[in-house]
C-alpha positions in Angstrom: 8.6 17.4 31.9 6.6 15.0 30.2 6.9 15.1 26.0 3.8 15.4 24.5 1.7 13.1 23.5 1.6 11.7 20.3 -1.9 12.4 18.7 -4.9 9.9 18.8 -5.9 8.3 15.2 -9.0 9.8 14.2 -12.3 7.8 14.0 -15.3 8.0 12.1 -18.9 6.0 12.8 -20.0 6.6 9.0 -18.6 7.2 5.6 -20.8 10.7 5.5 -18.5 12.0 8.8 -15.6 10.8 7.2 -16.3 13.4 4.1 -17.3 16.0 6.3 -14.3 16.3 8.5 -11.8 15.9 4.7 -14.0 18.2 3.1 -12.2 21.6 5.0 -9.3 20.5 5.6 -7.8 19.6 1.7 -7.6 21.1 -1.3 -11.0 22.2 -3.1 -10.6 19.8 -5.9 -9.1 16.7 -4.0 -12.4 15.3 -2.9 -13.8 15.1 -6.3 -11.0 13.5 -8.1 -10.9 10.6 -5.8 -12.0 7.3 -7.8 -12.5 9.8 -11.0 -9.0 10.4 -11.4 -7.1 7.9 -13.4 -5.2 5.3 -10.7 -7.0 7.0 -7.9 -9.7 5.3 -5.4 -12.0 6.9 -4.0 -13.8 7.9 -0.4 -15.2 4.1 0.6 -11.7 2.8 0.0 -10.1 5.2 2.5 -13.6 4.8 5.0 -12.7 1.1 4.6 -9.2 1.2 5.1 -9.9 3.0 8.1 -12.2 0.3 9.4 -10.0 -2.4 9.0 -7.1 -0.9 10.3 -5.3 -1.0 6.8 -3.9 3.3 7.9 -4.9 5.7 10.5 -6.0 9.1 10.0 -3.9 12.0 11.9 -4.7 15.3 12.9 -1.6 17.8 12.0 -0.8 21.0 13.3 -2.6 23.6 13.8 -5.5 21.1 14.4 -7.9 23.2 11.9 -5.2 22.4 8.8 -4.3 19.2 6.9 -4.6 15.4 8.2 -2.5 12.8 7.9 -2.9 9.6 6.4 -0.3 7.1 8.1 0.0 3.8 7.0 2.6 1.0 8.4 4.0 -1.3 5.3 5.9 -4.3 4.4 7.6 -4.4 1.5 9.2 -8.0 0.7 12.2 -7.8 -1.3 12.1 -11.1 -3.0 15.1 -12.7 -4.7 15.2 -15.5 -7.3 18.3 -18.2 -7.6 20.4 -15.7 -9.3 20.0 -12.6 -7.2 17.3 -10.7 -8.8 14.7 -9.2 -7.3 10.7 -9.7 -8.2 9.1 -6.1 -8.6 5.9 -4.8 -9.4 5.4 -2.4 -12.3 1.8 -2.0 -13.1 -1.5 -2.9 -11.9 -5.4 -3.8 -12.9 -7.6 -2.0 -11.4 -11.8 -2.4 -10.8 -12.5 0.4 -13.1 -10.2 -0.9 -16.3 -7.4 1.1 -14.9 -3.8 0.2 -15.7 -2.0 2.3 -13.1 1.6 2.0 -12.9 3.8 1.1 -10.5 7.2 1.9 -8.9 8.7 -0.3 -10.2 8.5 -1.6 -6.5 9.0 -4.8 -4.9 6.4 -6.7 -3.0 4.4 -5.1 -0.3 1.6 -4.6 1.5 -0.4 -2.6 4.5 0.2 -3.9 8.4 -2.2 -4.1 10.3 -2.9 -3.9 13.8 -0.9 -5.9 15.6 1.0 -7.4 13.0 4.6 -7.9 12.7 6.4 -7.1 9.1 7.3 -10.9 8.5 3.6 -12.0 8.9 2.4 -8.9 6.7 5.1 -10.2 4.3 3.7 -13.7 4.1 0.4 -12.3 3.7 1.1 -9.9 1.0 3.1 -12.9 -1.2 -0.2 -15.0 -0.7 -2.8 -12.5 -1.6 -0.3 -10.9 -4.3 1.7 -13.3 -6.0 -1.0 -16.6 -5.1 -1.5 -20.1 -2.5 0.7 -22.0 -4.5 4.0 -19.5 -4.3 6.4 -20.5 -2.1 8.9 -18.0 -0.6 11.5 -18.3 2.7 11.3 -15.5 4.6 14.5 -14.3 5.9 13.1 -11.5 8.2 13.3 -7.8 8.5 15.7 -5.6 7.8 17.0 -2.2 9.1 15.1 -0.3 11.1 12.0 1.4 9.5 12.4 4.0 6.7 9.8 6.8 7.0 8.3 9.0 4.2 6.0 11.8 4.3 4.3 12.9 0.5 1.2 13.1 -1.2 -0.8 10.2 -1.5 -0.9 9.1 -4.7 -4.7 6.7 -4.5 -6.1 9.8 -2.7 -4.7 13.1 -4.2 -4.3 16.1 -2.0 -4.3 14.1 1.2 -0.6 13.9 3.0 0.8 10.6 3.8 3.3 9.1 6.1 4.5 5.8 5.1 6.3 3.7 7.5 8.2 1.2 5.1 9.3 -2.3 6.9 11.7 -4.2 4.5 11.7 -7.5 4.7 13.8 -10.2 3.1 12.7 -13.4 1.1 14.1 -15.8 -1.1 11.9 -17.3 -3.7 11.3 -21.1 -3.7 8.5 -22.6 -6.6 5.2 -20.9 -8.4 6.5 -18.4 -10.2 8.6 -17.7 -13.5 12.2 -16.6 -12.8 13.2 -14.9 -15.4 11.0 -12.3 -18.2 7.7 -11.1 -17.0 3.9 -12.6 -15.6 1.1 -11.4 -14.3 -1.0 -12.6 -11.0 -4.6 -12.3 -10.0 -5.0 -10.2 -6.4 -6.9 -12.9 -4.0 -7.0 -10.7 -1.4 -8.2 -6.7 -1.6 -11.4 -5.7 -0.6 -12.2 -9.0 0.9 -15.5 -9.4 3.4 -15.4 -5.3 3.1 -15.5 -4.2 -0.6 -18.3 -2.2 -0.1 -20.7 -3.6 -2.1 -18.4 -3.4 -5.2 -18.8 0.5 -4.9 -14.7 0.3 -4.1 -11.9 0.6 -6.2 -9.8 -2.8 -5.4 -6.7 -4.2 -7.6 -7.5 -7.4 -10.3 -3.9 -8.0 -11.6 -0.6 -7.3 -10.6 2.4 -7.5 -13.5 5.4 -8.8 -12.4 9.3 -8.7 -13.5 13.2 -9.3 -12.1 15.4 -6.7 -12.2 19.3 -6.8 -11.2 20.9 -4.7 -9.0 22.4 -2.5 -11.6 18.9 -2.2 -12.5 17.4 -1.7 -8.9 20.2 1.0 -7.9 18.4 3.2 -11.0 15.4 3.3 -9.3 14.4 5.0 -6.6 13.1 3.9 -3.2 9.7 2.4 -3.6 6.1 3.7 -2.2 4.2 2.0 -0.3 1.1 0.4 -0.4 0.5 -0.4 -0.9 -1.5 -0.6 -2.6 -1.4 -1.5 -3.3 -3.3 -4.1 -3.1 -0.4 -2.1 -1.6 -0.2 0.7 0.4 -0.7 4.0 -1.8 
């Protein structure tokens, strides 16, 4: 007997079907609080995100309950001369917000098609700038999933599918102490007419692994720029 088939991403033509098939299926107040919300984004970011190929929207079981947001992400652990590694702990966003972050290393969505070591690369040069340099060392372990709520769009369950990948830095950035970058690459082409939520700045610092083994596991995302 044949296992069942995984379920087929959802699509919609316009950003008005989009809020009418979310609208029953989360929680009363989720809707509302997207982009209002402090660190939030709001409904053109997921429409677009969808569009792009950035996540896929799931139904769940039974088929009238939740959906699923699933989103595929590479997060690059970078490392400087002496071992430590680059993370992210707050970020800039469109509306003045200062959301923070993780801390969490580099990372960014996948799409289509798109294999963790090129989503790496991509994610250092719309992150961290053109004139970084990194070596990518290629991807780890095999995936890590985790399923929570997502934090840019409260009340909607997310699976992340988290792709480490490893890269050793080579010039444009400090070492040591902390710096800040401007995002090159959110939103780009399809920002909606500026009606979006897209990330400005991304603050930077090294931790050590005494440091690193405090935290926990990072989100995608990202956001993200990354994957949240």
């Amino acid at each position: 007997m044949r296992p069942p088939s995984p379920p087929r991403p959802l699509a919609f033509p316009t950003l008005d079907a989009l809020a009418a098939y979310l609208r029953p299926r989360l929680p009363a107040p989720a809707l509302a609080s997207w982009g209002t919300a402090p660190g939030t984004k709001n409904l053109l970011n997921l429409f677009l995100e969808l569009s792009c190929g950035d996540c896929t929207l799931l139904p769940s079981s039974p088929p009238a309950a939740l959906v699923v947001r699933a989103v595929h992400v590479a997060t690059v652990r970078i490392r400087n001369r002496r071992g430590a590694l680059l993370v992210e702990t707050r970020q800039l966003l469109s509306d003045g917000t200062l959301r923070h972050r993780g801390p969490r290393p580099v990372s960014e969505k996948m799409r289509p098609g798109e294999t963790p070591e090129a989503a790496a690369a991509r994610a250092v040069r719309e992150e961290l700038g053109e004139r970084v340099r990194v070596r990518i060392l290629g991807a780890g372990a095999e995936p890590r999933v985790e399923e929570r709520e997502s934090a840019s769009y409260p009340g909607l369950p997310a699976r992340y599918v988290l792709h480490a990948v490893d890269a050793e830095l080579v010039e444009g950035v400090p070492e040591e102490g902390e710096f800040d970058t401007e995002e090159s690459g959110e939103g780009e082409g399809h920002d909606g007419g500026g009606a979006a939520i897209t990330v400005k700045r991304h603050y930077w610092t090294w931790i050590d692994d005494a440091e690193e083994e405090g935290h926990a596991a990072p989100a995608a995302v990202a956001g993200a720029a990354g994957a949240q």
